[in-house]
N, C-alpha and C positions, 0 to 999 in steps of 0.2 A: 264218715265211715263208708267203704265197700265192700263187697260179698263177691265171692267166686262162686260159683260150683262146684261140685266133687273138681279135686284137683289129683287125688290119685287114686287108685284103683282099688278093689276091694281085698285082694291079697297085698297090698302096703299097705292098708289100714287093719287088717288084722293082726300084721309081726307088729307096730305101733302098738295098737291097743296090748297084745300081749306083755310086750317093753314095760307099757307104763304100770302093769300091774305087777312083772316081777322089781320094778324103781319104786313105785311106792309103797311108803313116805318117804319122800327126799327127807332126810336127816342127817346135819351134822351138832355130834356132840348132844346129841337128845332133841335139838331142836330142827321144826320142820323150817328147812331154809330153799332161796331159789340156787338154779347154778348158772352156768356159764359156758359159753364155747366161743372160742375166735374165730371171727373169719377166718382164716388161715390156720386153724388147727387140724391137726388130722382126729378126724371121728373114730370114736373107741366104741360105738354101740349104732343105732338105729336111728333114736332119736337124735342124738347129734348129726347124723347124716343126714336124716328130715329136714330140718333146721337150714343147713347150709345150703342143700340142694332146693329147696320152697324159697329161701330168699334170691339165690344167684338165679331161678327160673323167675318170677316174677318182678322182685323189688330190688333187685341191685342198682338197676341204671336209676330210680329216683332216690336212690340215698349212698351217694359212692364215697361219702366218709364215714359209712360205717365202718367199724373196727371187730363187734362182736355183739353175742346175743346173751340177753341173759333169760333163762326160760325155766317154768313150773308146769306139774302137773295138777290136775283135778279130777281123783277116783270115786265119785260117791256113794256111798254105801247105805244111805239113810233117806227114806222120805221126807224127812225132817233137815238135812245138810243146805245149805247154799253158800254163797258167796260174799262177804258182806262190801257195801260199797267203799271202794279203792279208786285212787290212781296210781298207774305206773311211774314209779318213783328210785330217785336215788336215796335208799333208808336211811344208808351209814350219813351222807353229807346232811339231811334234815335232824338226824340226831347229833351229831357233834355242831352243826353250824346253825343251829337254835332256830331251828324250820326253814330253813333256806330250803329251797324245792328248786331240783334239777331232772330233767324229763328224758324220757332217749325221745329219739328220733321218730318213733312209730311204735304200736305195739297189733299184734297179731292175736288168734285165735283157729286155731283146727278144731274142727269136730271127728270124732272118733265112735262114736253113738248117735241114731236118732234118737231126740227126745220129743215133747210137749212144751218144756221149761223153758222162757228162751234166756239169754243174756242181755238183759237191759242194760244200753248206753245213753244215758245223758251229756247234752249240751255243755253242762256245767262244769266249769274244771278249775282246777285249783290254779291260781297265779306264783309270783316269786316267791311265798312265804304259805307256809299248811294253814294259817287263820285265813288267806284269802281265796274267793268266791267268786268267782266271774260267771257272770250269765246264770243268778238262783234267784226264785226259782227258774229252772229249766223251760226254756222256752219250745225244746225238741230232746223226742225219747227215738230212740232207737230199738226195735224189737229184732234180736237174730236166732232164730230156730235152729238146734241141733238137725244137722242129716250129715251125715258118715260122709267125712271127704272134705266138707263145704271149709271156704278159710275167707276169714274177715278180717280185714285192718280198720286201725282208726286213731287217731292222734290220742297221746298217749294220757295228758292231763284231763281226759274227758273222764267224768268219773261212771263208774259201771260195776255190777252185781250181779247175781242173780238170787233170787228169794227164795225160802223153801218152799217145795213143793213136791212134786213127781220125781225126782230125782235119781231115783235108783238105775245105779249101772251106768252116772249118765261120766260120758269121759271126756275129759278135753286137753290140748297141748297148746301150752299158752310162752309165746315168745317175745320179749322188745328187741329193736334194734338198739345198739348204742352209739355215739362217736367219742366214746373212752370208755375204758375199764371200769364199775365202779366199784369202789375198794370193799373188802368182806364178800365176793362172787369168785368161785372154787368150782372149778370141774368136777362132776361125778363120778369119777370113776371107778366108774361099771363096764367092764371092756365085755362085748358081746361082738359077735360076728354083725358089722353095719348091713342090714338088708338095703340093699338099689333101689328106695321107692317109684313107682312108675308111676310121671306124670301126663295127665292131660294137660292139653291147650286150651285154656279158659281164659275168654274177656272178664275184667272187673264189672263190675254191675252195683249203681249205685239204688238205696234201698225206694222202693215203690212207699209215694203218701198213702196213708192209709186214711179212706174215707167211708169207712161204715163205723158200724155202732161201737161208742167205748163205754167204758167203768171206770169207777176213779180209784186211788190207793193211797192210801196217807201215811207218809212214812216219814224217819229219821233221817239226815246227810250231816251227819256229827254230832252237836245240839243244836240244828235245825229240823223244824220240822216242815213238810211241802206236801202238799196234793198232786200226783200229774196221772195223767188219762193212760189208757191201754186200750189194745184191741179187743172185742166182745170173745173174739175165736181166731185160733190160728191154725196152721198146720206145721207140722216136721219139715223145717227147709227153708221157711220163707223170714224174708225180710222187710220187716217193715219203719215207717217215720209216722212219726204222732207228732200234731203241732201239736202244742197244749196249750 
């Protein structure tokens, strides 16, 4: 996993934040679904413009068989809302091909809100089939704090969440790359005027050990259950690794 810095300004992250709140619920047919855009499609709204312009400025040159992105929103509304642990996956082929798991190439994260709450990513990641578990329990957590702007990648089979807690208001834009289309992934189309987000020049930055006091957490990762450590305190922004 690495962390950027604010990567773009605070008027690009407010026609964003606005976008995602007149897009959500992604919905097709009653249900809340991800979408899609190609590399090479022309952008019909903002967020798609995001998307193309945040990959072609930072991660084009280390994944140049990308084809396209498939990408979700997260508006939450409730102190009680999170995330539950996932990996980035190809749904349609684990469901017709009896869990066979197929990964993109990378998956992403934008902050659009500071928060408290951060996104935990685990070591742990699924292999060629959903019953399989590589590296459980988790040998390294990942802690990434919301602050407006900030963008984190991280290989995509790592499995990651975030827990309820503080959550209100808290926003995020979440995108994979791919190197094929995966089937049942459908453009939004929402045609809005694409805002030019303006970016900064920012190094990747990979996440500081964290070496003061933790707590522990015992939780589920399917019907398994695990213990792993966390930081005592954090701040809005920071990035931290926990051996556990």
């Amino acid at each position: 996993m690495i962390s950027y810095p604010p990567i773009i300004d605070a008027i690009s992250a407010v026609k964003l934040r606005e976008e995602i709140k007149q897009f959500h619920p992604l919905r097709t047919n009653g249900f809340t679904t991800n979408k899609w855009i190609g590399i090479h499609d022309r952008p019909e709204n903002t967020i798609e413009k995001y998307i193309q312009d945040s990959f072609d400025f930072y991660l084009s040159s280390q994944y140049p068989t990308a084809v396209g992105f498939e990408w979700c929103i997260y508006l939450m509304t409730s102190e009680n809302s999170g995330i539950p642990l996932h990996c980035d996956h190809d749904e349609k082929m684990r469901e017709k091909e009896q869990g066979k798991m197929e990964y993109p190439l990378c998956s992403t994260i934008t902050y659009l809100t500071n928060n408290v709450n951060p996104d935990i990513i685990f070591n742990t990641r699924n292999g060629n089939h959903v019953d399989e578990l590589i590296e459980f329990p988790p040998s390294e957590a990942y802690f990434s704090l919301p602050e407006t702007g900030k963008f984190v990648t991280f290989d995509s089979r790592y499995i990651r969440g975030v827990y309820p807690g503080d959550n209100e208001g808290r926003i995020t834009l979440c995108y994979s790359i791919w190197h094929y289309k995966p089937e049942g992934l459908d453009r939004v189309e929402i045609v809005s005027k694409p805002f030019d987000c303006r970016f900064y020049t920012e190094l990747a930055r990979q996440p500081v050990i964290w070496l003061g006091g933790t707590k522990n957490l015992n939780t589920n990762l399917y019907d398994k259950r695990f213990t792993f450590k966390y930081p005592d305190k954090y701040n809005e922004g920071e990035t931290w690794k926990v051996i556990q």
